[in-house]
N, C-alpha and C positions, 0 to 999 in steps of 0.2 A: 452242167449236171448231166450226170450219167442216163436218159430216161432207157427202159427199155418200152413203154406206150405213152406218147405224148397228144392229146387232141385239143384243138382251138377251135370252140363256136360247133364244132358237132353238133348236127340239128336231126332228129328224125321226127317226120311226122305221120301218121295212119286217119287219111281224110282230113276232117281239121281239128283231131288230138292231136299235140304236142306229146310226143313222149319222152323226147330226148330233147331237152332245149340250151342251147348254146351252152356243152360243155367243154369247159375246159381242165383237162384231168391229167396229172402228171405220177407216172409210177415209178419208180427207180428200181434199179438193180438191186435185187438182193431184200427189197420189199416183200411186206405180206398185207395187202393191200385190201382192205376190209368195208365191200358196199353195203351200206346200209338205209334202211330203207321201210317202207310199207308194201305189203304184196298191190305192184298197180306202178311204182312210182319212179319206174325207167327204168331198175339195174338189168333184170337179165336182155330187155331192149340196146343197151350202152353194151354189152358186152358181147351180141349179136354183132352189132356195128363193128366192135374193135374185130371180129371171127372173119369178118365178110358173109355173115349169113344174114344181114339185111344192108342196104343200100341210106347212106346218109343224105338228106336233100340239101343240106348245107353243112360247111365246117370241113378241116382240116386231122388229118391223122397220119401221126409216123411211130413206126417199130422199129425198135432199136434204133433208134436214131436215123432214119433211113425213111423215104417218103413212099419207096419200093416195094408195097404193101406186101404183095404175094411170096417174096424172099421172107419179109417177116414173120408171117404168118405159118411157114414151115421149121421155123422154130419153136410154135405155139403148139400147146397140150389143152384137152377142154373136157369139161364136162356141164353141158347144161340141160336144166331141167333133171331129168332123170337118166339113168345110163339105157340105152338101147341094145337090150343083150337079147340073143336067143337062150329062150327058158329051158330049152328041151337038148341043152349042148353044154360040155361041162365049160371050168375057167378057161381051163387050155385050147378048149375047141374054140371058144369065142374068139380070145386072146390069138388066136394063129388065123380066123377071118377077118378079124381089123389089121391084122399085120401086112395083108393084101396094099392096105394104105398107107405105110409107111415099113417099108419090108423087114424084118426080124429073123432071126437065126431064134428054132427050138428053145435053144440053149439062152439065151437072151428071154424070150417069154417067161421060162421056167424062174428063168432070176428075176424078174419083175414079179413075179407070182408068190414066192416066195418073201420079197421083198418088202410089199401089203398085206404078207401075212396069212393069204390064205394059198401056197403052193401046196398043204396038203389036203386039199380036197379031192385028189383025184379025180373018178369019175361022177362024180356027185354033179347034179344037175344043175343048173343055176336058177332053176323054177324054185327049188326046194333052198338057197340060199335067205337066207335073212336079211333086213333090209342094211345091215353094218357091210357085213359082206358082200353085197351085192353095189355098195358105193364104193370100197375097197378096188372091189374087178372093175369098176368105171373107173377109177384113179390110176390103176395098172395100165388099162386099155389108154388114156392119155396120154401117161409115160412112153408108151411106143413112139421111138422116132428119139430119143432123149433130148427130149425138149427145154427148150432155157425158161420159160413160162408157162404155167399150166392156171388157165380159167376156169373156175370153177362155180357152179349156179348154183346154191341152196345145197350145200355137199350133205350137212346133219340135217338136213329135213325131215322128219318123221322117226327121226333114228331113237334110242332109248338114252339113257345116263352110259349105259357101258358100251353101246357102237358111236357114241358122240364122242367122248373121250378118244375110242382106237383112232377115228376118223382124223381128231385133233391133231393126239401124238404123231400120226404117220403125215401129216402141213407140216409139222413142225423138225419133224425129221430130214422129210426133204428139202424146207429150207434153209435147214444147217447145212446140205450138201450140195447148195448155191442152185437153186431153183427159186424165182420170182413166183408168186402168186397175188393173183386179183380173184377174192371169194366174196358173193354174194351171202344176208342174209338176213335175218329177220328178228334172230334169236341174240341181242346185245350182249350178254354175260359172257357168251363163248366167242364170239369175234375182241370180245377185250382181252380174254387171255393171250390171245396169239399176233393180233394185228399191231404192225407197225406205222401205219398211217391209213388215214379212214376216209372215203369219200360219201358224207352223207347226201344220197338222194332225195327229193323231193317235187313230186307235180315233175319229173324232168330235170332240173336244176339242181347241179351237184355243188356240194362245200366241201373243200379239202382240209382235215386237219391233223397233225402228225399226232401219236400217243402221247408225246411228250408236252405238247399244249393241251391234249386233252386233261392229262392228269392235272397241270398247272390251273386248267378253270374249275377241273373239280375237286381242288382242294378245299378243306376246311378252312372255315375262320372264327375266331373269338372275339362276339362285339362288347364292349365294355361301355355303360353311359355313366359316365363319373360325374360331381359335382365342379373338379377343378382337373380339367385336361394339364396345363402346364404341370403342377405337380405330381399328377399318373404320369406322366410322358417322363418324367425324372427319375422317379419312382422303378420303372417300368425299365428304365435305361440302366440305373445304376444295378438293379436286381440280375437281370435278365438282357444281358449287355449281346447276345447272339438274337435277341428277337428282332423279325420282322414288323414294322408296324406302321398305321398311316391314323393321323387323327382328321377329326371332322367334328368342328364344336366340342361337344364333348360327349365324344364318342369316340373309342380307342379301338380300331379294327388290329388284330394280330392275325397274320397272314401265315409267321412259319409254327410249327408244329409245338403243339402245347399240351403235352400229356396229362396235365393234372391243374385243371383252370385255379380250384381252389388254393393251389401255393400262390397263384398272381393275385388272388385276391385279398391271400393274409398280408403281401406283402405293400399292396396299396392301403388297405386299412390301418396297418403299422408305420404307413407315411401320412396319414392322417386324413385318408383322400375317402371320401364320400363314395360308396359303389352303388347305385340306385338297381342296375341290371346286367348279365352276363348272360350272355347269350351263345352256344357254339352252333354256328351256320357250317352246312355241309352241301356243298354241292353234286347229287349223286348223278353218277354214270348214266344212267337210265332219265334221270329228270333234261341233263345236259340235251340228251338227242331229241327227248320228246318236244321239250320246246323249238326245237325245230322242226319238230315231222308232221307237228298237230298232233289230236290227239288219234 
């Protein structure tokens, strides 16, 4: 497997809190890799570690496949916490003092600039920017260096319905154009629109699970308690010969997608089958994580 951040047993501790407790986290190439979490519960600490802006007391980590941390690490773009801009200097002027750290040609800022949207700002100060805007210049500021991964801490923090979306659509842009992301957040709804696989946090202790199991446990299902299971199970067969389905006594779960329960139920009535109850269980997005996060 392709990773470009792989870690085994990563351990960070501050006194004797555990903040980071033996993780083991795997991100792939071409990922948009979605930490989720409770404000407290490791991510922007895990994401310190993988930066080298704090020091792991146990465990193992490699970029890009390579154990050569500091090679890796100059392929990395970040933004954590908040962007650290000067307020009293426009986009360009900031944008050409972090260029000091990964060197840039004018003409290259200007396209970065442009790029997130805000190259026409001119001289406009970045005091007087908005908070959409002013994540935008922190995402541009990243980009310098054209980075193959860019980490990002709580990008939509505090942002409105319309700088949450810009913020969105320009993730999701760039990782059409083969940029890896690991984004922190807090806000479930909008790490489900864009995340590819998700590492939920907790107390330290990460769980890896891709969207595509996610959707699979938060599917619905339709529970049916009939009088005579072998006749619904026939019933149920001959009707609806594409369904999913597991019985348990007599109780007929349907697992694949059932638009309209009422037709299953004319059709078992008209087999002669006793329906006592119908139930559709739905497992939401939001219910899946909390049961893991506490509350």
């Amino acid at each position: 497997m392709d990773y470009v951040i792989e870690t085994r047993g990563l351990t960070k501790k501050y006194g004797e809190k555990i903040a980071v407790n033996q993780v083991f986290a795997h991100v792939k190439k071409g990922d948009i890799y979605g930490l989720i979490g409770k404000n407290g519960a490791g991510k922007t600490t895990l994401m310190k570690l993988i930066l080298g802006l704090a020091l792991p007391n146990a465990g193992e980590m490699r970029l890009f496949g390579n154990s050569y941390l500091d090679a890796g690490r100059k392929k990395i773009g970040s933004l954590i916490e908040a962007p650290a801009l000067f307020k009293n200097e426009s986009a360009f002027e900031n944008m050409k003092r972090f260029s000091y750290l990964a060197p840039t040609s004018d003409d290259e800022i200007k396209r970065l600039l442009d790029f997130v949207g805000i190259g026409n700002t001119g001289n406009k100060k970045v005091g007087s920017f908005s908070l959409g805007m002013k994540q935008r210049l922190g995402i541009a500021i990243a980009l310098l260096g054209n980075p193959e991964l860019l980490i990002l801490d709580e990008p939509i923090n505090g942002l409105d319905p319309a700088g949450i979306k810009e913020v969105r659509d320009l993730i999701v842009d760039l990782n059409h154009k083969g940029i890896t992301f690991m984004i922190s957040s807090h806000i479930l709804d909008e790490l489900g629109k864009i995340a590819t696989t998700y590492g939920i946090v907790n107390d330290g202790v990460l769980e890896e699970i891709s969207a595509e199991d996610l959707r699979n446990n938060c599917r619905s299902a339709l529970k049916i308690v009939v009088g005579d299971a072998v006749k619904a199970t026939a019933a149920i067969t001959a009707n609806f010969p594409d369904a999913e389905f597991t019985v348990s006594d007599n109780m007929i779960e349907i697992t694949s997608e059932v638009k309209d329960a009422s037709v299953i139920n004319k059709a078992l009535v008209k087999a002669d089958v006793a329906v006592y109850e119908i139930v559709n269980e739905k497992v939401e997005f939001e219910d899946y994580f909390i049961a893991r996060l506490g509350k």
